[in-house]
C-alpha positions, 0 to 999 in steps of 0.5 A: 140466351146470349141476348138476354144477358147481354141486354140485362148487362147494357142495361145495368150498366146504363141505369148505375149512373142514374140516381133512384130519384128520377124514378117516377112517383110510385104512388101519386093516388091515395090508397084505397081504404081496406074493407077487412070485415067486408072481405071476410064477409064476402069470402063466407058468402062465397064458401057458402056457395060453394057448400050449398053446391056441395050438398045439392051435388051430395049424391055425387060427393059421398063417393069422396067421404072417408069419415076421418075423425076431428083429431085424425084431420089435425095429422099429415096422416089424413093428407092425400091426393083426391080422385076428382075429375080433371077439370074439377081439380085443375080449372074449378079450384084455380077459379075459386082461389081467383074468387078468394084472392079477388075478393081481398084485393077488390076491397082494397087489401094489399097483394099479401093481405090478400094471399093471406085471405085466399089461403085462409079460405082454402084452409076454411074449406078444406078443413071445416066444410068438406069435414067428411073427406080426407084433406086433399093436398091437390087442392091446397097446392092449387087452390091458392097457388094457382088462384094468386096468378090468375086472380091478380090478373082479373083484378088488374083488368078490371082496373082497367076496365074502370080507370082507363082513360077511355073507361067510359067506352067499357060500360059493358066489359065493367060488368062483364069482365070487371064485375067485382071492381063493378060491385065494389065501386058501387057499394063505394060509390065511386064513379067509373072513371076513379084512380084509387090504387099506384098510377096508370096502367100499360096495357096490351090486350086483344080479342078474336077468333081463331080457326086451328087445323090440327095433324096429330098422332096419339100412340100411334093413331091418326088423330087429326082434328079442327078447332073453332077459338074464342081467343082472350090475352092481355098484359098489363104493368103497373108501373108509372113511367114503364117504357116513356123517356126516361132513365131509371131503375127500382125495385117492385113488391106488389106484383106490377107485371100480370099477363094471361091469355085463353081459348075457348075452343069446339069442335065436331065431336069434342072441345078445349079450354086453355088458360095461362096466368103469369104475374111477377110478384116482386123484383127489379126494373129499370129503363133507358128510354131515349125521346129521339128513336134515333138511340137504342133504348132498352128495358130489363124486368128480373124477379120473382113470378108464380104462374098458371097453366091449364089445358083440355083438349078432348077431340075425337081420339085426341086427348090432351090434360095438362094442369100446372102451377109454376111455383115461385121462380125466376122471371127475366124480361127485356126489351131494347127498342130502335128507330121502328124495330122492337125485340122483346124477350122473356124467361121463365124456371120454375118448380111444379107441381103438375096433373098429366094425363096418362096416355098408357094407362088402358094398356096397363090396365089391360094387363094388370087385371088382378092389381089395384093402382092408384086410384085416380088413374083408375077413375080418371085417367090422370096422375099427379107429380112434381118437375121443372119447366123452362119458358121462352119467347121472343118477338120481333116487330117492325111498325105494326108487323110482328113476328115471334115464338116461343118454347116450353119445355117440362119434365113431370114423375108421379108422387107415390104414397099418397093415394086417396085409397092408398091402403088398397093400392097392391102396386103403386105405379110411377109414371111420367111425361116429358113435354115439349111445345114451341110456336111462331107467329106472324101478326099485322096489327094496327088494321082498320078499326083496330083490328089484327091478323094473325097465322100461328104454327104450333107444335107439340111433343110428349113422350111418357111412360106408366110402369113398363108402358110408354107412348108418345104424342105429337101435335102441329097445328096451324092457326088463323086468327082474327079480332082486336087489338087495344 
């Protein structure tokens, strides 16, 4: 922490002294033109998908249908939390208000042109499609707010993919990866290989696979496991100049600075998805950066970020669900560089609003036969709540040889009151988790055909408590990975 503010001071006292000209053009391309009746076309299109699979799925769906009338959905007092699956409510929403958001900026809306469709849409479905159902406060907190991080990136990416100087190379990633910039250019007819929107893209991103050897305990079981990953990361800044010689500074409005990375993991008897999205929305950057490697040069990046964190291990006796949106908060970046030593570093506070599995709830239930709880700890074993978490990192490297970590630590209590079933609730239980997760790694890159080598060790830590039940939870795991670099 000491480095980080003794870097963020440095810096703002080299870059007072240069003039906010020398900051390069922010805008060299001509913006792309705004297909409004488009996007809202789109944006029926894809709520109409979701209402087909709606219906197809009905027998499953009228186990949610409260009937609420149309003037009772116009109050807060139809307002509540739903009892959906876990991976419904934490992965497939975030994912649909990626889609909503994407949709907007693919045809060339504006950052918050397009938070406005993605909410709009939410609001669509919430309210008008799913009229049978009680409006699910989850899935509006979630819908958009995790939908914003993780949709900015994909759309990032799929620039990339289409405007990189080596986009002729990403024929395949084009439609894979960087469909909707895909389908989008071809209704335009745009060539591949088209600047359309503010500059050239910094880029750091890599591919590979992962082999993880897990010793965990659960509650005081032996829950040891082995994961097989398929690991996706990537970070891009969209900020001509970022980090070439030059002494600037300027503030920044449409979220420049986009990371995300995820693991697709199997195992013998179970599996795991993780996914994290972080995108800084608005803030400050400014550089020192001197031609000769001779001269420390540094880097500082102070804003606003909203991020995404999603993750499900389910292996054997190891259960492990966290879902959270990071609610606007601080975001600090620094980077100081020397000769061929580089250190970087970050920060992250947020508020959030979190989904935790809870590790006693079968103890509870054991001993509480005769009372009625929430509901969806009931069917699906998970609570909602509120908290704060902190995020660091740092990594070290020295020509192609890396060496870092990082620490999250976040404390999550159950929100009351608000039960789908709240009227049959005889005993509304509270119910917490306190997590701690950090992880070091060593990584070479720059290998033959751009290859990379990685060994990680994490660990993590939970302790949590469901009424007068507690339990604990810890995990170490040590990964070797290997893919590409680019």
């Amino acid at each position: 922490m000491f480095g980080l503010r003794a870097c963020l001071a440095l810096h703002l006292l080299l870059v007072t002294t240069v003039s906010h000209a020398d900051a390069p053009e922010l805008n060299p391309k001509p913006k792309p033109e705004k297909h409004y009746l488009r996007t809202a076309i789109q944006e029926a299109m894809a709520l109409a998908g979701g209402t087909a699979w709606y219906w197809i799925d009905r027998d499953r769906q009228v186990g949610d249908w409260d009937f609420p009338s149309w003037s009772e959905r116009l109050t807060t007092d139809v307002m509540r939390y739903d009892n959906n699956p876990f991976h419904v409510n934490f992965a497939w929403h975030a994912g649909n208000g990626s889609m909503f958001h994407l949709i907007g900026r693919v045809n060339g809306l504006s950052l918050w042109e397009s938070v406005g469709a993605g909410v709009l849409s939410s609001l669509t479905w919430e309210y008008a499609l799913e009229y049978r159902e009680k409006v699910s406060i989850n899935d509006l907190i979630f819908t958009t707010g995790a939908g914003i991080p993780l949709g900015e990136f994909i759309y990032v990416m799929g620039r990339f993919f289409h405007e990189d100087e080596r986009a002729s190379e990403w024929a395949a990633a084009r439609w894979t990866a960087g469909f909707p910039q895909a389908l989008t250019r071809a209704l335009d007819g745009e060539e591949a290989l088209s600047l359309t929107n503010v500059g050239p893209l910094w880029h750091s991103m890599h591919v590979g696979y992962e082999l993880g050897a897990s010793s965990a305990t659960s509650k005081g079981d032996d829950v040891d496991h082995t994961l097989h990953s398929l690991h996706l990361g990537g970070r891009f800044v969209r900020m001509p100049g970022y980090l070439e010689t030059g002494a600037w500074g300027r503030g920044f409005a449409k979220a420049e600075f986009t990371r995300a990375q995820m693991d697709v993991s199997g195992a013998s008897g179970g599996s795991g998805f993780k996914i994290f999205a972080d995108t800084t929305l608005v803030g400050w950057y400014g550089q020192q950066v001197h031609e000769s490697r001779e001269f420390l040069s540094n880097a500082t990046m102070v804003g606003v970020s909203m991020a995404y964190r999603y993750r499900r291990e389910q292996v054997g006796g190891w259960d492990d669900r966290v879902g959270v949106f990071h609610m606007p908060g601080l975001a600090a970046d620094a980077h100081l560089s020397w000769r061929d030593v580089t250190l970087d570093t970050s920060l992250r506070l947020h508020a959030d609003f979190a989904g935790v599995n809870a590790l006693s709830n079968d103890d509870w239930e054991a001993a509480h036969p005769d009372e009625h709880g929430k509901a969806i700890l009931r069917k699906m074993g998970y609570y909602y709540g509120y908290g704060g978490s902190v995020a660091l990192s740092a990594e070290l490297r020295y020509r192609s040889i890396l060496f870092g970590g990082s620490l999250w630590a976040a404390r999550y209590r159950s929100d009351e009151g608000l039960d789908r079933t709240q009227e049959d609730v005889t005993l509304d239980q509270e119910s917490g988790a306190d997590l701690v997760e950090g992880e070091v790694h060593l990584r070479v890159e720059d290998l033959p055909y751009g290859l990379y080598w990685e060994a990680r060790l994490d660990a993590r830590e939970r302790d949590s408590y469901l009424e007068e039940f507690t339990s604990s939870a810890s995990l170490r795991r040590l990964t070797i990975g290997t893919g590409i670099s680019f």
